[in-house]
TIVO-2410 file (N, C-alpha, C; in nm, 3 decimals):
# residues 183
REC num residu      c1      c2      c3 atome chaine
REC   1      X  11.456  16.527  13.346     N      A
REC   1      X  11.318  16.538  13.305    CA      A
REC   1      X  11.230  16.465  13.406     C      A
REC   2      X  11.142  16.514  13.472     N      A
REC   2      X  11.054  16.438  13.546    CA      A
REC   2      X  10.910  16.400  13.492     C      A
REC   3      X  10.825  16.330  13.537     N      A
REC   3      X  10.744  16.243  13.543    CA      A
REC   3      X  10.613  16.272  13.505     C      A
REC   4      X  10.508  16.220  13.444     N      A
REC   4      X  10.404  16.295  13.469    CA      A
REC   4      X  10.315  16.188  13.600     C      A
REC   5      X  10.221  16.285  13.641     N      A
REC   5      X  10.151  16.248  13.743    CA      A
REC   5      X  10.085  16.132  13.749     C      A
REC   6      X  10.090  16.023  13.851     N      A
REC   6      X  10.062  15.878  13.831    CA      A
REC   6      X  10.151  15.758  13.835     C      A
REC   7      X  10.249  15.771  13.762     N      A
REC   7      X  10.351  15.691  13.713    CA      A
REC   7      X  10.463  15.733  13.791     C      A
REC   8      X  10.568  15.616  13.784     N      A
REC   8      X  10.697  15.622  13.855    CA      A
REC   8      X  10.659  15.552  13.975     C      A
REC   9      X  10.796  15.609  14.110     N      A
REC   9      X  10.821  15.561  14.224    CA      A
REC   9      X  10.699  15.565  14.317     C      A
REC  10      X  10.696  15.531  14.409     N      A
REC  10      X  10.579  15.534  14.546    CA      A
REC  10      X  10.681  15.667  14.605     C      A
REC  11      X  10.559  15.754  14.654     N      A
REC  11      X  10.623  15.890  14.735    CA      A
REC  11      X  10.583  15.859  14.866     C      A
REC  12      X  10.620  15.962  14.929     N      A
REC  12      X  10.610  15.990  15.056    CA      A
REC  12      X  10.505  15.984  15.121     C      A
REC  13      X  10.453  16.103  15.049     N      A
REC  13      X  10.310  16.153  15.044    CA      A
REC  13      X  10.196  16.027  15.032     C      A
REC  14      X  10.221  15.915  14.987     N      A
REC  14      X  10.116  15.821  14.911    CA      A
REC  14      X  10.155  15.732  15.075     C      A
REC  15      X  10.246  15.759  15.140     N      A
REC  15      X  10.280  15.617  15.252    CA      A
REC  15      X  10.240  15.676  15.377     C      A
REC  16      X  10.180  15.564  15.461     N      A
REC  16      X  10.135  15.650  15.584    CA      A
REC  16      X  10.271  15.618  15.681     C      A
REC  17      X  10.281  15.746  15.750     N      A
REC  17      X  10.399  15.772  15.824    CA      A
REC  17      X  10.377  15.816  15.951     C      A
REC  18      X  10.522  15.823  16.013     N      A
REC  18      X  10.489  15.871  16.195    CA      A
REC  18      X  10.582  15.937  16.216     C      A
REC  19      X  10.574  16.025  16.287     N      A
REC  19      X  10.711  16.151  16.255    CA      A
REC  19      X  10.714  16.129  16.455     C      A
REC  20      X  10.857  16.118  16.511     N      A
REC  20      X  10.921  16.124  16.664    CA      A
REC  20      X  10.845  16.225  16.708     C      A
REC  21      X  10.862  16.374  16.606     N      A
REC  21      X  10.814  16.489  16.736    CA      A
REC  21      X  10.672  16.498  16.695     C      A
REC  22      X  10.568  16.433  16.621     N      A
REC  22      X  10.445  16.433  16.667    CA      A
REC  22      X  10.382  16.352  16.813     C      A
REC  23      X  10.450  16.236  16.810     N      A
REC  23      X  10.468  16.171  16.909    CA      A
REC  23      X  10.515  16.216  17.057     C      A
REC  24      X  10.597  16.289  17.037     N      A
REC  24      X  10.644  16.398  17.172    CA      A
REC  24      X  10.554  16.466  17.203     C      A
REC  25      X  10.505  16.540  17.111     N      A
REC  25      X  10.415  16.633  17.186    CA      A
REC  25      X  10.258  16.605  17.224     C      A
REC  26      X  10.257  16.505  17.153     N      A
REC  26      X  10.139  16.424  17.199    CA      A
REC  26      X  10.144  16.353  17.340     C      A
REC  27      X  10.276  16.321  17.402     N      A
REC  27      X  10.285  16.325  17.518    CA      A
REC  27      X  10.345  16.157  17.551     C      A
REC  28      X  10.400  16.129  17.478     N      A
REC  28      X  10.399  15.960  17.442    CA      A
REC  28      X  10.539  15.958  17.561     C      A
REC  29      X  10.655  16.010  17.525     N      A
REC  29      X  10.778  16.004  17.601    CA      A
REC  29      X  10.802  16.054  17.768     C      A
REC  30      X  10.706  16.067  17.778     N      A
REC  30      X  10.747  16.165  17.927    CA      A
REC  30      X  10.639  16.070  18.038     C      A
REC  31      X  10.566  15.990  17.979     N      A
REC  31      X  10.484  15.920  18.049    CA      A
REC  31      X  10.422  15.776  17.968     C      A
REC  32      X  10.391  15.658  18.053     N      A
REC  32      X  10.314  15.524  17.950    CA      A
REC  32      X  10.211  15.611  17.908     C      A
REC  33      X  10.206  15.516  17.789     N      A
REC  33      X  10.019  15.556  17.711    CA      A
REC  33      X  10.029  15.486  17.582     C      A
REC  34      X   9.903  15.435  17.614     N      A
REC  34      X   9.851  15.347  17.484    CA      A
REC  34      X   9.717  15.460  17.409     C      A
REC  35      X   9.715  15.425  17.300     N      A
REC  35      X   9.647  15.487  17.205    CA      A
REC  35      X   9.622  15.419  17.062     C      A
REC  36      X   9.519  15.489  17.021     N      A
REC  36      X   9.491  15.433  16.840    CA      A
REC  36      X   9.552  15.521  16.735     C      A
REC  37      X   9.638  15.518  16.684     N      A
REC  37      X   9.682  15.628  16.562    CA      A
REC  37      X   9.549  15.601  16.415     C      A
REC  38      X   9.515  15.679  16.404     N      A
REC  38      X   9.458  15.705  16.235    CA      A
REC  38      X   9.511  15.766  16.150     C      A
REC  39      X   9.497  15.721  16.028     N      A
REC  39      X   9.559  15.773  15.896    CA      A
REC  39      X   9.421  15.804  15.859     C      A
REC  40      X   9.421  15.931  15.720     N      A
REC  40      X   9.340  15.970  15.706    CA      A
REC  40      X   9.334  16.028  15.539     C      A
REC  41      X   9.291  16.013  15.458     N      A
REC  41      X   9.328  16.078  15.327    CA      A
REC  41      X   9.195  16.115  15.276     C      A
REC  42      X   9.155  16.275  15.235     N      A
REC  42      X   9.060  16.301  15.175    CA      A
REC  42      X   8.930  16.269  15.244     C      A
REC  43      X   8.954  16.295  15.392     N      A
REC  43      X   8.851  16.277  15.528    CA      A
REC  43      X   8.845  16.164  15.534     C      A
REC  44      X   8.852  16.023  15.505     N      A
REC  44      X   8.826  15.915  15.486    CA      A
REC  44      X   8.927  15.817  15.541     C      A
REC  45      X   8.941  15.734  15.661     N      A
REC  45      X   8.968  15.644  15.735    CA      A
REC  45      X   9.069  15.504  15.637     C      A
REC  46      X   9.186  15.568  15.630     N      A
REC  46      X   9.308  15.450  15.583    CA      A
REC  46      X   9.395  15.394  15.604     C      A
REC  47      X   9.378  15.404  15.741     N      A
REC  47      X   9.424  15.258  15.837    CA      A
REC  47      X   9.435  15.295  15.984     C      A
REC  48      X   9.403  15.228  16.028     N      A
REC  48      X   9.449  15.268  16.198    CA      A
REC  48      X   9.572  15.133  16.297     C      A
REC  49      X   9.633  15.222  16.361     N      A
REC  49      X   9.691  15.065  16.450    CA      A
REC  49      X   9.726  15.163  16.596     C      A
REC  50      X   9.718  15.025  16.659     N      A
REC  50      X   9.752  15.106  16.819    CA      A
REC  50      X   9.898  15.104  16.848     C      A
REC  51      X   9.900  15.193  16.965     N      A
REC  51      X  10.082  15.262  16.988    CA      A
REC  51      X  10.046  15.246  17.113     C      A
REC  52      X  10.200  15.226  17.168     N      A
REC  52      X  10.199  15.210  17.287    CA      A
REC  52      X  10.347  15.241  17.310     C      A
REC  53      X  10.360  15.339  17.423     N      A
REC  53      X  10.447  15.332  17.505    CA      A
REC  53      X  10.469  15.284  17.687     C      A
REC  54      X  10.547  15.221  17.736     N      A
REC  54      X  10.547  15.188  17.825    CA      A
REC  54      X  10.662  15.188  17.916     C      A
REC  55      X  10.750  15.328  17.849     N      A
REC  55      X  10.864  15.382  17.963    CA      A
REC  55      X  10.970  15.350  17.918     C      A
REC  56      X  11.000  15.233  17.850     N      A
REC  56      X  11.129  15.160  17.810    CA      A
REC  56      X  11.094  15.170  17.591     C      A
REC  57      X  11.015  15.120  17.577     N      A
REC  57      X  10.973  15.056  17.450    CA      A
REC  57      X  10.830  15.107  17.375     C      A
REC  58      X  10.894  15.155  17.204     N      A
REC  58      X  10.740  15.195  17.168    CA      A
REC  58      X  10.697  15.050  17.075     C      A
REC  59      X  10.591  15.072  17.133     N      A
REC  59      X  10.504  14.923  17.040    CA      A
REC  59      X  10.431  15.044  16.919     C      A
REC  60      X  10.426  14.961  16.794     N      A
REC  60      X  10.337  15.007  16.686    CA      A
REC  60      X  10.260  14.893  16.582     C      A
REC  61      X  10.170  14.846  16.662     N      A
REC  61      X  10.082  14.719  16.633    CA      A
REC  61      X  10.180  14.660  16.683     C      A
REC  62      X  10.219  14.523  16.635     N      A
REC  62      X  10.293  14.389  16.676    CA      A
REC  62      X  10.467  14.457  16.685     C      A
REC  63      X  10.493  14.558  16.601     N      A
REC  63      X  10.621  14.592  16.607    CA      A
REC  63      X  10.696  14.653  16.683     C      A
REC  64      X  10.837  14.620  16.779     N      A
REC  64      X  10.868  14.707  16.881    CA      A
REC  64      X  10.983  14.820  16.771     C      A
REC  65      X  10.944  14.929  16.818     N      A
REC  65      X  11.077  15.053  16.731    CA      A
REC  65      X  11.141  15.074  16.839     C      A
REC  66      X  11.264  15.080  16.782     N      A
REC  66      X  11.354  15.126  16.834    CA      A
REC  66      X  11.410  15.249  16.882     C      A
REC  67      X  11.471  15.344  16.972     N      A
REC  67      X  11.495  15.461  16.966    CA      A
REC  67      X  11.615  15.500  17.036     C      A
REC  68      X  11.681  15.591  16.995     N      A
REC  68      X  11.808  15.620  17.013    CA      A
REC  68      X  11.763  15.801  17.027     C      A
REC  69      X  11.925  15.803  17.145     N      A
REC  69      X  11.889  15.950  17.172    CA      A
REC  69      X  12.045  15.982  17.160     C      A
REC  70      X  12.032  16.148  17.133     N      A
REC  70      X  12.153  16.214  17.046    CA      A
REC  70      X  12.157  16.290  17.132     C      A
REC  71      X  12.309  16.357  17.161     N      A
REC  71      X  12.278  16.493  17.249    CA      A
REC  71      X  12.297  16.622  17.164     C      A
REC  72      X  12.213  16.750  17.238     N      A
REC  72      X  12.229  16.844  17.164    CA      A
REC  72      X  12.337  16.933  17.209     C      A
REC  73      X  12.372  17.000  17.128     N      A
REC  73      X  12.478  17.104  17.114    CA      A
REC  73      X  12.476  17.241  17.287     C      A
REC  74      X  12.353  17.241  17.294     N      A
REC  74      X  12.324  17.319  17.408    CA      A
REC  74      X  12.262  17.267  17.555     C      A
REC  75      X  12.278  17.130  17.536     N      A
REC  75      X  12.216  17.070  17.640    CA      A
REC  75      X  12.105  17.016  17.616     C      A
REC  76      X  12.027  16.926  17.721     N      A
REC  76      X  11.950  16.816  17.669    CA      A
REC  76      X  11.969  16.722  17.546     C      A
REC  77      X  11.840  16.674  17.485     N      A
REC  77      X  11.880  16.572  17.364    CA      A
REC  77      X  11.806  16.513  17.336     C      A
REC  78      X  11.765  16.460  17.219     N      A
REC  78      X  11.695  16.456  17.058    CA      A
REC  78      X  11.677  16.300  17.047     C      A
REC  79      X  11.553  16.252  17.021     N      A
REC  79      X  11.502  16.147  17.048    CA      A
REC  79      X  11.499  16.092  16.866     C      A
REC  80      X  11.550  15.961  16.830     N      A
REC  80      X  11.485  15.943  16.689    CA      A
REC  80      X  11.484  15.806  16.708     C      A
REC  81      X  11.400  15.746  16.596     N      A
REC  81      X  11.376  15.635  16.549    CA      A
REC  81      X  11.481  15.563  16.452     C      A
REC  82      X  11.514  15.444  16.563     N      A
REC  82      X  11.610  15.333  16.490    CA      A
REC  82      X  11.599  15.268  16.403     C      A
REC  83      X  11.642  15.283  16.278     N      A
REC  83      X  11.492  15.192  16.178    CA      A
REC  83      X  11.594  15.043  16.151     C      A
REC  84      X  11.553  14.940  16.118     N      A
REC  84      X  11.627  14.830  16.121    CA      A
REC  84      X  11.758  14.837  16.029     C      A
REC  85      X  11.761  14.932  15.911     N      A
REC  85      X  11.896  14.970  15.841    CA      A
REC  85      X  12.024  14.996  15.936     C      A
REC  86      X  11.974  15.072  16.052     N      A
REC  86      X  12.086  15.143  16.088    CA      A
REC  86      X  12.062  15.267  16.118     C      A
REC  87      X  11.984  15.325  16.007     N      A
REC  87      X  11.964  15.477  16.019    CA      A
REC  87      X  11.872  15.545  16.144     C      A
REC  88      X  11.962  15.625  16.219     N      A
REC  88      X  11.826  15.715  16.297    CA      A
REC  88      X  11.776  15.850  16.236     C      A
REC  89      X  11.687  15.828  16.241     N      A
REC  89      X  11.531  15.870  16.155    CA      A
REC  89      X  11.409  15.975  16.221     C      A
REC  90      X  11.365  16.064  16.196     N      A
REC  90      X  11.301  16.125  16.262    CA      A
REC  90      X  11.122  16.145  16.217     C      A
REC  91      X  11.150  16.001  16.078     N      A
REC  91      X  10.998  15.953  16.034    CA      A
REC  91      X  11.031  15.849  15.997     C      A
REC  92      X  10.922  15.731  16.013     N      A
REC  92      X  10.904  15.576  15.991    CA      A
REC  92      X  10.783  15.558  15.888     C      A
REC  93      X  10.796  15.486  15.783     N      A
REC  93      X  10.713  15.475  15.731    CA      A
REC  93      X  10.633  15.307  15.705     C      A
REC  94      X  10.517  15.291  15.655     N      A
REC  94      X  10.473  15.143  15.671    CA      A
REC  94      X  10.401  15.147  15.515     C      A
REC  95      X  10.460  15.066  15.408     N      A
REC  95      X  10.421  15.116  15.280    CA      A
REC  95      X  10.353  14.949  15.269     C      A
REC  96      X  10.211  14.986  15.214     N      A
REC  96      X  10.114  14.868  15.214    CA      A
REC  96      X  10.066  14.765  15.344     C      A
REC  97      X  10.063  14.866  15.460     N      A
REC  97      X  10.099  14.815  15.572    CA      A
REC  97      X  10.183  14.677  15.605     C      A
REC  98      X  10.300  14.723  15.567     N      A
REC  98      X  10.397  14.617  15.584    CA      A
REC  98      X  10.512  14.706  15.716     C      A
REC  99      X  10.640  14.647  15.764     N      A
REC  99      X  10.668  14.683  15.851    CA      A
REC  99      X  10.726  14.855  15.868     C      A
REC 100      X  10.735  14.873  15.963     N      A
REC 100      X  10.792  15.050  15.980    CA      A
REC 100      X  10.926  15.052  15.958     C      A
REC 101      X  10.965  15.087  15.828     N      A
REC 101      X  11.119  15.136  15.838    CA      A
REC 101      X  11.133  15.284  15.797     C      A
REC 102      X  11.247  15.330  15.739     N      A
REC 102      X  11.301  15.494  15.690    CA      A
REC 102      X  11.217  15.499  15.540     C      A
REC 103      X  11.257  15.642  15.471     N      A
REC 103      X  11.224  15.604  15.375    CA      A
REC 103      X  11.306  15.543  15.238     C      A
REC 104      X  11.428  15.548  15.301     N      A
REC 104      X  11.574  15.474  15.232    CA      A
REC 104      X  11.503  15.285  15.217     C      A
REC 105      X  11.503  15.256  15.319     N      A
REC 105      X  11.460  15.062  15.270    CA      A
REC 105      X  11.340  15.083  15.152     C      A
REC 106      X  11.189  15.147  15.221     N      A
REC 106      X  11.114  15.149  15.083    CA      A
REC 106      X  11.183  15.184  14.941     C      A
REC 107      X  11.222  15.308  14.951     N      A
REC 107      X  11.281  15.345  14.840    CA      A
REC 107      X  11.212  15.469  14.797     C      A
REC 108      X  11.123  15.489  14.893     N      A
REC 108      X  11.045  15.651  14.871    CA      A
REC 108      X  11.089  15.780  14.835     C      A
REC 109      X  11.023  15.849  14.750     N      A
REC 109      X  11.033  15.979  14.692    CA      A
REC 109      X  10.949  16.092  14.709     C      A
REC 110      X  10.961  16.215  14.664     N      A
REC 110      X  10.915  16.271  14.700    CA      A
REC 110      X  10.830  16.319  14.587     C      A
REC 111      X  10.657  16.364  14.652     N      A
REC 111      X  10.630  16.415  14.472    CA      A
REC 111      X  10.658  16.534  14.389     C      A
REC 112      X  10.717  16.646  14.458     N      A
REC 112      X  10.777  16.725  14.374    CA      A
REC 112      X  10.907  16.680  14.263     C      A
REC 113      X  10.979  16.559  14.328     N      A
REC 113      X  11.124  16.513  14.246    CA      A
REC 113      X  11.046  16.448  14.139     C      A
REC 114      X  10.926  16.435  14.128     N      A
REC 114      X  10.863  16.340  14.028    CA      A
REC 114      X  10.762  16.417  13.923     C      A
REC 115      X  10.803  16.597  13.979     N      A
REC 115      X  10.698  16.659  13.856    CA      A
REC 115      X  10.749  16.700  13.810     C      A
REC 116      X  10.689  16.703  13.716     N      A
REC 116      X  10.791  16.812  13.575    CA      A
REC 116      X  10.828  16.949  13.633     C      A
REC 117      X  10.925  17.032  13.570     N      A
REC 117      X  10.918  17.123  13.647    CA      A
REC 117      X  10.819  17.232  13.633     C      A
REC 118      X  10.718  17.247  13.552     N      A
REC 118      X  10.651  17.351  13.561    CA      A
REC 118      X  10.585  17.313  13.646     C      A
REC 119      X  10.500  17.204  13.677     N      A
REC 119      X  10.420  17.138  13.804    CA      A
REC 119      X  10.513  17.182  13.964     C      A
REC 120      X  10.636  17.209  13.950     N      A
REC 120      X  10.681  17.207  14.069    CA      A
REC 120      X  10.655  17.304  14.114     C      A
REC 121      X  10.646  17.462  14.001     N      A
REC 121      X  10.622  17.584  14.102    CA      A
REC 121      X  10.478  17.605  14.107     C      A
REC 122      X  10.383  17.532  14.042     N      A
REC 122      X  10.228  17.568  14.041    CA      A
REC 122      X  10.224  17.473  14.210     C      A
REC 123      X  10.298  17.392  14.207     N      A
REC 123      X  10.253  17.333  14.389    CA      A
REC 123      X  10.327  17.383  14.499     C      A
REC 124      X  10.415  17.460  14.457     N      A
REC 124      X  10.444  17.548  14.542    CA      A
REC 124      X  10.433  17.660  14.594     C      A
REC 125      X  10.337  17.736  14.500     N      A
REC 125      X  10.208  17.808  14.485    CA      A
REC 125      X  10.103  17.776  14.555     C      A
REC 126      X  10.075  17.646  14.521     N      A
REC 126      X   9.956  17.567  14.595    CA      A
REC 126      X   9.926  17.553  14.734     C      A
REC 127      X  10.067  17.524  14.773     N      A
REC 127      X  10.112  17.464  14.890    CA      A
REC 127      X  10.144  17.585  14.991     C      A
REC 128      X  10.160  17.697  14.948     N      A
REC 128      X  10.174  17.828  15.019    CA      A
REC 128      X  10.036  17.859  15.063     C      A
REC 129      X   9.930  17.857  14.981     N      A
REC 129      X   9.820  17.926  14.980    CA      A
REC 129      X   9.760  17.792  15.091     C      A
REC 130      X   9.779  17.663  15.080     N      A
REC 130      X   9.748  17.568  15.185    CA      A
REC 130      X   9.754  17.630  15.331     C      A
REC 131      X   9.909  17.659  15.330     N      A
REC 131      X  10.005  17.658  15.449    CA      A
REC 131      X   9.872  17.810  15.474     C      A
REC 132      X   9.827  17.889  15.429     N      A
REC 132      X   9.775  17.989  15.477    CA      A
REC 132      X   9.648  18.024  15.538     C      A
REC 133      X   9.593  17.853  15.504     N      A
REC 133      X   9.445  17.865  15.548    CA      A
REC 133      X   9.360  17.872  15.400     C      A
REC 134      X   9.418  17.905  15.278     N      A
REC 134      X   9.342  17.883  15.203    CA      A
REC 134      X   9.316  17.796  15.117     C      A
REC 135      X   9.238  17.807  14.958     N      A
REC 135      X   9.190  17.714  14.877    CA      A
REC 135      X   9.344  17.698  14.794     C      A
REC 136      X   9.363  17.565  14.771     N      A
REC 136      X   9.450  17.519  14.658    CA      A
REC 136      X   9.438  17.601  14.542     C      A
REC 137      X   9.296  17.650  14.499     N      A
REC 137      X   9.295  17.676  14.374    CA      A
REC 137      X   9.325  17.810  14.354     C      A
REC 138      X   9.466  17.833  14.208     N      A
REC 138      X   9.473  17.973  14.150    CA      A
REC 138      X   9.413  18.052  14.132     C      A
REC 139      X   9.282  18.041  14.056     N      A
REC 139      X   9.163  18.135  14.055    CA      A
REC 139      X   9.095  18.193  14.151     C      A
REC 140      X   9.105  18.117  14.306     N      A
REC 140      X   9.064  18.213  14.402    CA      A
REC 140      X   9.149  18.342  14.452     C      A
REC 141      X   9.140  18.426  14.506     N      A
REC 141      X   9.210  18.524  14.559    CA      A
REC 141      X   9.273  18.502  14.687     C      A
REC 142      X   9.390  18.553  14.679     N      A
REC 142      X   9.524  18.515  14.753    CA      A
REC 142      X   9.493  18.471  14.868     C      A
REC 143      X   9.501  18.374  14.991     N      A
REC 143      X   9.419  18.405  15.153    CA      A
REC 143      X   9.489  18.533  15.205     C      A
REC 144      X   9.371  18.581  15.280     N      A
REC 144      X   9.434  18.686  15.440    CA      A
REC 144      X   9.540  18.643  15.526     C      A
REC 145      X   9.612  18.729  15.565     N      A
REC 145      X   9.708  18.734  15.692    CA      A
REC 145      X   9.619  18.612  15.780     C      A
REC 146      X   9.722  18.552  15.863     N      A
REC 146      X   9.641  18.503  15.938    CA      A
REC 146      X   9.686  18.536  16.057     C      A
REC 147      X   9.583  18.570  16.139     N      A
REC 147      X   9.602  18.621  16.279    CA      A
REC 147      X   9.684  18.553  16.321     C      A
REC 148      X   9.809  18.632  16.400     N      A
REC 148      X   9.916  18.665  16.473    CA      A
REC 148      X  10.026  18.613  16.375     C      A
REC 149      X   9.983  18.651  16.256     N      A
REC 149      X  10.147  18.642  16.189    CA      A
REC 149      X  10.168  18.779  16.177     C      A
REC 150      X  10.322  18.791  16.114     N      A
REC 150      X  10.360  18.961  16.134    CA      A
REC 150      X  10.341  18.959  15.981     C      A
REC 151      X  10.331  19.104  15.984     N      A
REC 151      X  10.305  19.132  15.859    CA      A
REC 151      X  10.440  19.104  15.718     C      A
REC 152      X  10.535  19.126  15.791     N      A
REC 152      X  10.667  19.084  15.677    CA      A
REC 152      X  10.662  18.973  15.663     C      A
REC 153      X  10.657  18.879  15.748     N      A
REC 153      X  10.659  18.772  15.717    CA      A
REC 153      X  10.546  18.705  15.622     C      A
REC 154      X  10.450  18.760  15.617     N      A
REC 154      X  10.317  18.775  15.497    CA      A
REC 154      X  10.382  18.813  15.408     C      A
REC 155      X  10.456  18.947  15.391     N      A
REC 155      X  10.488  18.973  15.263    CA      A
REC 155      X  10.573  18.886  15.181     C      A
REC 156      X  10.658  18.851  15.293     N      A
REC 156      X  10.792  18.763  15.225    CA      A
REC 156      X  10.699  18.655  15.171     C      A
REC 157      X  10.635  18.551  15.258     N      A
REC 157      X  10.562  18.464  15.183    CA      A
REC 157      X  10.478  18.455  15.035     C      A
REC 158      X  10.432  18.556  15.045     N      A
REC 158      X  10.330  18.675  14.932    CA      A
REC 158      X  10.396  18.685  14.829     C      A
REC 159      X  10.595  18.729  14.847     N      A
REC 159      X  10.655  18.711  14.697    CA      A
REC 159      X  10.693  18.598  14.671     C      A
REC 160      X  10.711  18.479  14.773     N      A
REC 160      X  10.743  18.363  14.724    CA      A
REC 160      X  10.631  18.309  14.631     C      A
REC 161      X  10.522  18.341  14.686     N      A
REC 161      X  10.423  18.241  14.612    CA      A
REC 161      X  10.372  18.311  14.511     C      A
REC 162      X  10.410  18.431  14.503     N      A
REC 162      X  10.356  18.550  14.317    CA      A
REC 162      X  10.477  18.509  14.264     C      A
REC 163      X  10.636  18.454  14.266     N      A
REC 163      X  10.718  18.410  14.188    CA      A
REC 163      X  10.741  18.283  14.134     C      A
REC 164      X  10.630  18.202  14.202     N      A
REC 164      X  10.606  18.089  14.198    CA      A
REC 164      X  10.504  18.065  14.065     C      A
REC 165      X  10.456  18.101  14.116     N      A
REC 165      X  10.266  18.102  14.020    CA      A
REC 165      X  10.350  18.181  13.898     C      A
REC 166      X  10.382  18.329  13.908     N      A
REC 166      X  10.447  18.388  13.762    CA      A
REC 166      X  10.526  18.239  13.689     C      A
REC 167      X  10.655  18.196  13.754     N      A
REC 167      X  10.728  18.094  13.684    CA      A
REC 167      X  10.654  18.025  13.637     C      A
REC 168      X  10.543  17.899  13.667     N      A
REC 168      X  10.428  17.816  13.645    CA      A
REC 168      X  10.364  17.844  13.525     C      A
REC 169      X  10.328  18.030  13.554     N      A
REC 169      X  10.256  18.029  13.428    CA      A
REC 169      X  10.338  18.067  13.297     C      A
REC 170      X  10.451  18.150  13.363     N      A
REC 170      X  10.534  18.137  13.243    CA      A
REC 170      X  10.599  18.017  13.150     C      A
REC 171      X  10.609  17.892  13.233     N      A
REC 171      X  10.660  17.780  13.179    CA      A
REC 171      X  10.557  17.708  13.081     C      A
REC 172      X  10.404  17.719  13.147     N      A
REC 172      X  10.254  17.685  13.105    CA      A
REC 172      X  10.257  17.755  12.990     C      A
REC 173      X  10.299  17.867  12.935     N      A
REC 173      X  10.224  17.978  12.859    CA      A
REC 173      X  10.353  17.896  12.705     C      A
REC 174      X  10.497  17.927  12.802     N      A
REC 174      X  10.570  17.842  12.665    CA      A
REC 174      X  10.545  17.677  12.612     C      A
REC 175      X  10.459  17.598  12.710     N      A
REC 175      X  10.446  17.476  12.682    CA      A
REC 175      X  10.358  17.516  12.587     C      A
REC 176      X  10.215  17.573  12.574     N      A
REC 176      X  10.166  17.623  12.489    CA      A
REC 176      X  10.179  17.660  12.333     C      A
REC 177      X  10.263  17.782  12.386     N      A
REC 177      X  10.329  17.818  12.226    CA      A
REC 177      X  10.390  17.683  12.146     C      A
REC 178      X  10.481  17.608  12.240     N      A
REC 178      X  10.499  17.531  12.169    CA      A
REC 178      X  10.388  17.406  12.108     C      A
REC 179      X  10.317  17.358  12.160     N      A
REC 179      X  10.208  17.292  12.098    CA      A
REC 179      X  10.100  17.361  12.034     C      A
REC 180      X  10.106  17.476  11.988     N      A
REC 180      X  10.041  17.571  11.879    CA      A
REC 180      X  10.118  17.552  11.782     C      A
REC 181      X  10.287  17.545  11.754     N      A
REC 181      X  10.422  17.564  11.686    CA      A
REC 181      X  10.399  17.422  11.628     C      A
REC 182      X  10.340  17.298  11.678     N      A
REC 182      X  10.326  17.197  11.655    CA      A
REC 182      X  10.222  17.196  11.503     C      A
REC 183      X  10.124  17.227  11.575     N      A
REC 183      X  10.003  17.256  11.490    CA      A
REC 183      X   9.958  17.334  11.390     C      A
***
């Protein structure tokens, strides 16, 4: 049985984090560079600290991270973050701005493991129509293709998220009956 919204564990989602391959492609590994990272929630400015790389070592405010490299199966090889557990990690998190570890030391979750399940397919619904450029909300109409996707791959998406929303409301419609059954 999961949770209702509010209560329980600290998620993921609620901790500001730093993921290796945003950092890559931002250009951090292949050359020094210092910079300001921002966090950001609901347009609004929730914390910033500076990063630095300098060829050998990433600084993140006062903290040096660690990094370890893996090789891949086809050549070259895969950069992650050492977090002080042990674990290499391919996101660090800093919960109450305290230090950067995995999300194993916090103890972080995720917020779908924490919704009930009818909540899980209405945000996965949600979260499709996000991923598409559009509004969160059910009542608007589905978003458009978005230029240069293929069209199957629209469709496929299209039944994930009409089997999604159907389940949601079907689960919604019996929570219902039953609190009418109550009454």
């Amino acid at each position: 049985m999961g949770r209702y919204w509010g209560s329980g564990k600290r998620t993921v989602e609620q901790t500001r984090s730093i993921e290796i391959a945003v950092l890559r492609r931002a250009g951090y590994f292949s050359a020094p560079k210092q910079a300001c990272l921002t966090w950001r929630r609901g347009g609004e400015i929730t914390a910033e600290a500076r990063i630095g790389w300098d060829g050998k070592r990433l600084m993140i405010g006062a903290q040096v991270i660690a990094l370890r490299t893996t090789s891949c199966r086809f050549g070259g090889h895969r950069l992650w973050f050492s977090c002080s557990c042990g674990r290499h990690v391919s996101a660090l998190y800093s919960a109450n701005g305290g230090p950067w570890a995995c999300h194993h030391c916090y103890r972080l979750t995720y917020a779908t493991r924490q919704a009930i399940p009818r909540d899980r397919h209405l945000l996965r619904a949600q979260r499709i129509r996000e991923r598409l450029g559009g509004s969160r909300s059910m009542m608007e109409d589905f978003p458009p293709k978005p230029r240069g996707m293929h069209w199957r791959r629209y469709d496929r998406i299209r039944e994930v998220h009409d089997r999604a929303a159907e389940q949601a409301l079907g689960m919604f419609a019996a929570w219902v009956e039953k609190l009418h059954d109550r009454l």
